[in-house]
C-alpha positions in Angstrom: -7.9 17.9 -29.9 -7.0 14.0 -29.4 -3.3 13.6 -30.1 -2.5 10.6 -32.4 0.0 8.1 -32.4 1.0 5.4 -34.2 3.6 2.9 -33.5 6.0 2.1 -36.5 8.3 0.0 -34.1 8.0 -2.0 -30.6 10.9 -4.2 -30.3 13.2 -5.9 -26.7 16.5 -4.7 -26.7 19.0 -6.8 -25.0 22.6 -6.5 -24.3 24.7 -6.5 -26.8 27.2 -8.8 -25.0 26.9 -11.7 -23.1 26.0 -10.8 -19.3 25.6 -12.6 -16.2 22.7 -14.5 -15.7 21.5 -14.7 -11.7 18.9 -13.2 -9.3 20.2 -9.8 -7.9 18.9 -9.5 -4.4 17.1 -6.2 -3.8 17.7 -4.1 -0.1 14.8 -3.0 1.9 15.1 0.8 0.2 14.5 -1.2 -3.1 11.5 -3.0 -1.8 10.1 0.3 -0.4 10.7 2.3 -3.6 7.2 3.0 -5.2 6.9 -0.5 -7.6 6.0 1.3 -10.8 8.2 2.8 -13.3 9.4 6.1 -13.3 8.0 8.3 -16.6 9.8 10.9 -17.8 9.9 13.1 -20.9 12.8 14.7 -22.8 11.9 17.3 -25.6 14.4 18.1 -28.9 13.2 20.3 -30.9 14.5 20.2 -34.7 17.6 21.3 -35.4 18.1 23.9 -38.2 19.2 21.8 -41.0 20.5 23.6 -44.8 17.0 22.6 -46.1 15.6 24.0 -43.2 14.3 21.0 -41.7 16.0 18.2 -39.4 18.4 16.3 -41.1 17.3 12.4 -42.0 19.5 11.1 -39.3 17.6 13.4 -36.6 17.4 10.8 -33.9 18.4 7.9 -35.8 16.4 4.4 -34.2 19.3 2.4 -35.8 22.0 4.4 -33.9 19.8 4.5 -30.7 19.0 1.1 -30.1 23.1 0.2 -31.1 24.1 1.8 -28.4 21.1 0.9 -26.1 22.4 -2.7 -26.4 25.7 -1.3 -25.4 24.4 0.6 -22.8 23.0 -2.5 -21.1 26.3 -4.3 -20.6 27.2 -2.9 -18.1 23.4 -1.5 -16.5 22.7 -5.3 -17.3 19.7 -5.8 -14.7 18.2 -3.4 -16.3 17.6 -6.0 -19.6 16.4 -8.6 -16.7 12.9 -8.4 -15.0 11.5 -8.2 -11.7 11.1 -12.0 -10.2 11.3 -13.5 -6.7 13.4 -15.9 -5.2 12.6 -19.0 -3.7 11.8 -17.5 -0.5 9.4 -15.3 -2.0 11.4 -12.3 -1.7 11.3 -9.6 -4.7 14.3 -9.8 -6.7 15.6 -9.0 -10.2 16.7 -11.8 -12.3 19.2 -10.9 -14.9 18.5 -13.0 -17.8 18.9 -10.4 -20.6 15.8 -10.6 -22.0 15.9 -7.0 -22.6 14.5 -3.2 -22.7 11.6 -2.1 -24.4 12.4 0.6 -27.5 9.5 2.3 -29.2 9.6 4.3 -32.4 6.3 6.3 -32.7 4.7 9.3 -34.8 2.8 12.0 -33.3 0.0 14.5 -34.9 1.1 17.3 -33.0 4.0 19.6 -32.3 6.1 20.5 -29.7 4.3 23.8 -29.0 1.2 21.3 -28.7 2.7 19.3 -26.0 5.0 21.9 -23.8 3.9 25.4 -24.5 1.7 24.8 -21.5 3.3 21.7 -20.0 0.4 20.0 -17.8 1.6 16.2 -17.3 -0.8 13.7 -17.3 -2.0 10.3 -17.4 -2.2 11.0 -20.8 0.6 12.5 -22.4 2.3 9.4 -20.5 0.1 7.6 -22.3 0.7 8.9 -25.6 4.9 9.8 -25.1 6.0 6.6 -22.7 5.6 3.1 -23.0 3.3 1.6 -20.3 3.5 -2.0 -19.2 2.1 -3.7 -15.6 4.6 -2.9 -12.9 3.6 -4.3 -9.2 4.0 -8.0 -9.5 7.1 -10.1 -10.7 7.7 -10.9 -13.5 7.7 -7.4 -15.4 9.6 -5.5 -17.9 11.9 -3.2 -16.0 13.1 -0.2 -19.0 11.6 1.1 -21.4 12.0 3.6 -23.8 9.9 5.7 -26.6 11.3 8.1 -29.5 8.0 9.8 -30.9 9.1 11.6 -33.7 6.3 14.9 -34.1 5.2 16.7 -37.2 7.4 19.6 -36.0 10.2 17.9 -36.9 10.9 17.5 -33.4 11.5 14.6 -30.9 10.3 13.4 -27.9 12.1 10.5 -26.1 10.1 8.6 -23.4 11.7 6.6 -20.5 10.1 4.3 -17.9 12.9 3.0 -15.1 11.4 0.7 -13.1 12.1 2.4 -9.0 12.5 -0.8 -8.0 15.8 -1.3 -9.7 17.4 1.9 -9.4 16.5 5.2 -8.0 17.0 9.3 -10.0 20.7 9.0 -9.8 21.4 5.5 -11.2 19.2 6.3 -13.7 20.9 9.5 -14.4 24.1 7.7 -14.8 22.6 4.9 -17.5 20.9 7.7 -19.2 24.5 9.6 -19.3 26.0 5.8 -20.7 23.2 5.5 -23.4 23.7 8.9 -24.9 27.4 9.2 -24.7 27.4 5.5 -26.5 25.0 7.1 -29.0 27.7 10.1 -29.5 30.5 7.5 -30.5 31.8 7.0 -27.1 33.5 4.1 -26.5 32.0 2.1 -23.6 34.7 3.1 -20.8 34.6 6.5 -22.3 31.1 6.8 -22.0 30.9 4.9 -18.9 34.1 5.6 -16.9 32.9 4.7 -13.5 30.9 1.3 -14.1 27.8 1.0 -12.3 27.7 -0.8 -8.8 25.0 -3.3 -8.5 25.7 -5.4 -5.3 23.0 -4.0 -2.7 24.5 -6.3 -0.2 25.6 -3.6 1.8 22.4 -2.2 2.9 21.4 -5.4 4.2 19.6 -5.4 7.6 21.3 -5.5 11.0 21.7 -8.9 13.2 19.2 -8.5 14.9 17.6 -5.6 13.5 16.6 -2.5 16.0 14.5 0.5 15.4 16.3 3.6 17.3 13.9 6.5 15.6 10.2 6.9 14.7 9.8 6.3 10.4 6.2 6.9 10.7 6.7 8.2 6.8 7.2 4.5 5.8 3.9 3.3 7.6 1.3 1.5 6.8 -0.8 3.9 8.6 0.4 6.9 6.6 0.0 6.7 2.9 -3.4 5.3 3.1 -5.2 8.9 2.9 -8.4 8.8 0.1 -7.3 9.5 -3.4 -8.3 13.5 -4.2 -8.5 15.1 -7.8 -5.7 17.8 -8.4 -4.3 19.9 -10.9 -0.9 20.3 -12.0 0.7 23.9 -12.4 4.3 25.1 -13.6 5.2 27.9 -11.7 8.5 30.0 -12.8 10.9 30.6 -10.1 12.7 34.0 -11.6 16.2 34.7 -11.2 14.8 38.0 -9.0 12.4 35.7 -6.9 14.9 33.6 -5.9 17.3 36.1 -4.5 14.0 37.7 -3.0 13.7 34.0 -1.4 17.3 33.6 -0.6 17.5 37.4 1.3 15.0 36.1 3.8 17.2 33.4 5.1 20.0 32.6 6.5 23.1 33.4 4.4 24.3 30.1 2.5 20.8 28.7 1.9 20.3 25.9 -0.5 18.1 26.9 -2.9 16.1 23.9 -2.4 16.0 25.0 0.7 14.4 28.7 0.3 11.9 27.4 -2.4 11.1 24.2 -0.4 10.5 26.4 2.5 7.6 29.5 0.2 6.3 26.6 -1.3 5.4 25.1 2.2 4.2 28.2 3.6 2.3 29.3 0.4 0.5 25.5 0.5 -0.5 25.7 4.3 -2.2 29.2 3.6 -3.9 28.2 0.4 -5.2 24.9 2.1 -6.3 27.1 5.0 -4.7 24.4 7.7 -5.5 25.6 11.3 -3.0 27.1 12.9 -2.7 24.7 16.1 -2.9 21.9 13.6 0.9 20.0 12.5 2.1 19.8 8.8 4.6 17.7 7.5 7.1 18.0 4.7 8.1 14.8 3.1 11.5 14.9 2.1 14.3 12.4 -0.1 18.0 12.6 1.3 20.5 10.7 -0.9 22.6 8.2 1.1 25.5 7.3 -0.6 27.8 10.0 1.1 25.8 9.5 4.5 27.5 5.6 5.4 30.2 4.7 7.3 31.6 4.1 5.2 30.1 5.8 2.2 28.4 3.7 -0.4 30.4 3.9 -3.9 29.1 7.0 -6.0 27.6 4.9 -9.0 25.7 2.8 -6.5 23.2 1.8 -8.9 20.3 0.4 -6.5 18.0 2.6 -4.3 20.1 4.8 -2.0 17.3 7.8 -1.1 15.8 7.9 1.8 12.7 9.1 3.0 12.0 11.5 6.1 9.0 13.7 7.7 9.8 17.3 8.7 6.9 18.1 11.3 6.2 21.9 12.4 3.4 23.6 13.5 0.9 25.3 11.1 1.0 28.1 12.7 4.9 28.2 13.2 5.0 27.9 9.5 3.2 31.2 8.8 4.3 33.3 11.8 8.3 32.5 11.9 10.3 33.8 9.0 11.2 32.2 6.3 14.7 31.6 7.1 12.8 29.3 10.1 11.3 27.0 8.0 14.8 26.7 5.7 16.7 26.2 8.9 14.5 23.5 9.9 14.6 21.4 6.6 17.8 21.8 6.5 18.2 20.6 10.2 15.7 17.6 9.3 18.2 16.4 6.5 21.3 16.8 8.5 19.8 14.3 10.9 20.0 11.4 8.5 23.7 9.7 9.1 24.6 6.5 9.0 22.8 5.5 12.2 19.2 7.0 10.8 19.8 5.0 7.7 20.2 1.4 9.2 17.6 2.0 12.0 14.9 2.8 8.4 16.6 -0.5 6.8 15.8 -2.4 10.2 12.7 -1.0 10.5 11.7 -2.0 6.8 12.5 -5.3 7.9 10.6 -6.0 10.9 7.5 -3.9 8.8 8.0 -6.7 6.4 8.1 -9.5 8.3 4.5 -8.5 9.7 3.4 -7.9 6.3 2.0 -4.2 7.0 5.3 -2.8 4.9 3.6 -0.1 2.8 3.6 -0.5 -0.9 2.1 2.2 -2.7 2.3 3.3 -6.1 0.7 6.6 -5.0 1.4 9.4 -2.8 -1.9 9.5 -0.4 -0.7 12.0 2.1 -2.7 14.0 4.5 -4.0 17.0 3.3 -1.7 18.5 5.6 1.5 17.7 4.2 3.5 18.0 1.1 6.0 16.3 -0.6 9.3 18.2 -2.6 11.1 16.4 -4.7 14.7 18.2 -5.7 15.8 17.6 -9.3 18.5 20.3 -8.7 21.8 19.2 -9.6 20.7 16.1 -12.1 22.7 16.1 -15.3 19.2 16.0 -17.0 19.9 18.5 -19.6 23.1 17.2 -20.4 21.3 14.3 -21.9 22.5 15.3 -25.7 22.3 11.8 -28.4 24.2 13.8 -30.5 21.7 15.9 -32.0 22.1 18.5 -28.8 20.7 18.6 -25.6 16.8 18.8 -24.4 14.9 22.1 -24.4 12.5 20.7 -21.7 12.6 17.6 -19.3 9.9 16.7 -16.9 7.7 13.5 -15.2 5.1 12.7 -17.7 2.8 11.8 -15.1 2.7 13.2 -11.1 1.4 10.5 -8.7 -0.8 12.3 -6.1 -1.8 16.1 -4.4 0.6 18.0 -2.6 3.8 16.7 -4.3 6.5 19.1 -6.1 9.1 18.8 -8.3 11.8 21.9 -8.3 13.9 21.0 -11.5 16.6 23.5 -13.3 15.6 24.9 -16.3 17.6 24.2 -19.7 18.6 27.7 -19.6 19.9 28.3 -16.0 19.7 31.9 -16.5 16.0 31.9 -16.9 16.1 30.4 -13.1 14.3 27.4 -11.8 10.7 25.5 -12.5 8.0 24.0 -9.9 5.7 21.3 -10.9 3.4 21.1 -8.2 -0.2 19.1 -7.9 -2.7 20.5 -5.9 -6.7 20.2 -5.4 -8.2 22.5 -8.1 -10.0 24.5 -5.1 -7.3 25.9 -3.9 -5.0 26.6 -6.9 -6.2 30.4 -7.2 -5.1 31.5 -4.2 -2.0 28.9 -3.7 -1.3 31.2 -7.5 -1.8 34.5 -5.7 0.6 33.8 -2.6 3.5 32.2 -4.3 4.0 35.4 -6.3 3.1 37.3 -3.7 -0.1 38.7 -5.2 
């Protein structure tokens, strides 16, 4: 059944303060973000009312787009758009021409949309606002409240990557609903975002001291492939299962990273003298010298390639493979960091920096992305917090999302695209079948 949705209200939000007005320069880990927005979707279902409905304030757009305005104060590029400076470099100029907020009504319920979450091209469609997103000038937030027959809500965000990465857009998301709560502004946003990227700026002159072969032109160019998206449940049991096979003190990122690596080499059937790679994010902030301030707002995750044998991969125990992403993380310091922000420089300059919205890896390798430890169910508006939150829409095969649940006791969640013909047995060998 077609899901239908009309719009009742499309309006630009801007800040409700006067803010200032120049072009933020953007580092080479903004310019190498993927230059689309980011869409995500946060389920509330209807809270039990006296009448048994949700009350008529459930969501309120008034109260939400108040404190949006608020909210973008202080997050004020976010109300700019993306533009480039006279030199032709991509930059953001903040000139408060707003965020986009979307008031829509859905035909279908929340049991419709997540009581078999598949996300898709779509249910983005349908739940978050879409606008162009490569060139300059474009709309850089944007946000949907689709109110379902349910009673429930669904709120849409779009963050362009360019101007912030997960954790800056964690801490706006934590300023907008606190705001919406009643919050004062310095109560709600305690520790003011930093925007200055200035110091990630490039050495003089800039020198490459390790391979980035993850940020080359030559490696994100693989064919696009059709896939499937699956949420697998990581149980509470499973993951001590995991855990017991490594090292004591594993991450669980680490011991799910690792089965989900092993279980994708075996379902893809790689050949054992062949390598695989795991494509992994490390956040920066903490890795300078010195460290960048904690509400950095601008792009501070870096991107790395974790290379093993196929055959190492299904012969070692699992505690191998944990040890070795773990290793492959530890290596990125404040030396790895600048040689990747020289190294995005002198890609640049030759014009063969790569700048895809997609994720074309190999067939060989895969690509984990760790929402673990994002405050994203603490997003509560004041009508309580999300049952569900999730991308809208995944980007390309062989890339995984491990996220919390809502409830932490019912353990943790795996999104993870893969090519249809191998999603039976990738099925089998996760839960060891």
């Amino acid at each position: 059944m077609e899901t239908k949705v009309e719009v009742v209200e499309s309006t630009l939000v801007a800040p409700g303060e006067e803010t200032p007005r120049f072009g933020l320069w953007l580092s080479n880990l903004d310019l190498a973000a993927p230059r689309s927005h980011t869409p995500l979707v946060y389920y509330y279902p209807a809270p039990a009312a006296p009448g048994g409905t949700a009350g008529e304030d459930f969501f309120s757009p008034c109260r939400l787009k108040a404190a949006l305005a608020k909210a973008l104060v202080p997050f004020y590029p976010l109300a700019g758009r993306l533009g480039v400076d006279e030199g032709g470099r991509v930059q953001i100029d903040c000139n408060a021409e707003g965020a986009l907020f979307v008031v829509a009504r859905a035909d279908c319920t929340g049991e419709d949309l997540f009581g078999n979450f598949v996300p898709s091209p779509e249910l983005r469609r349908i739940l978050v606002p879409v606008a162009p997103s490569g060139d300059p000038p474009c709309i850089l937030a944007m946000f949907q409240v689709t109110f379902l027959k349910c009673g429930g809500v669904v709120l849409g965000t779009a963050i362009h990557h360019g101007a912030m990465d997960g954790m800056g857009a964690a801490h706006f998301i934590q300023t907008w609903n606190g705001l919406t709560r009643g919050l004062s502004v310095s109560e709600a946003c305690s520790s003011p975002p930093y925007h200055d990227r200035t110091l990630l700026r490039r050495r003089s002159p800039p020198h490459v001291d390790f391979d980035h072969l993850v940020y080359s032109s030559v490696y994100l160019n693989g064919i696009p492939r059709p896939f499937v998206t699956h949420l697998y449940s990581v149980s509470p049991k499973l993951l001590v299962d995991l855990k017991s096979q490594c090292a004591p003190g594993v991450s669980t990122y680490g011991a799910i990273t690792a089965h989900l690596w092993r279980c994708m080499c075996i379902a893809r059937g790689l050949a054992l003298d062949s390598d695989t790679r795991l494509r992994v994010t490390a956040n920066v902030r903490h890795r300078m010298r010195p460290p960048l301030p904690r509400q950095f707002s601008g792009n501070a995750i870096l991107r790395d390639l974790v290379t093993v044998k196929v055959g190492n991969v299904l012969a070692q125990p699992l505690g191998f493979l944990a040890d070795t992403i773990k290793k492959g993380l530890e290596d990125v310091d404040d030396t790895y960091v600048r040689s990747v922000i020289d190294y995005l420089e002198l890609e640049s300059d030759k014009g063969s920096l790569q700048m895809s919205p997609g994720q074309l890896m190999p067939e060989s390798d895969m690509w984990v992305v760790s929402w673990l430890g994002m405050p994203v169910y603490d997003a509560d508006f004041g009508w309580g917090t999300p049952r569900f939150v999730a991308p809208a829409q995944m980007f390309g095969t062989g890339t995984a999302y491990v996220m919390q649940c809502a409830n932490r006791d019912e353990g943790i969640d795996v999104l993870f695209a893969l090519e249809p013909q191998y999603q039976e047995c990738f099925e089998e060998v996760f839960y060891g079948k």
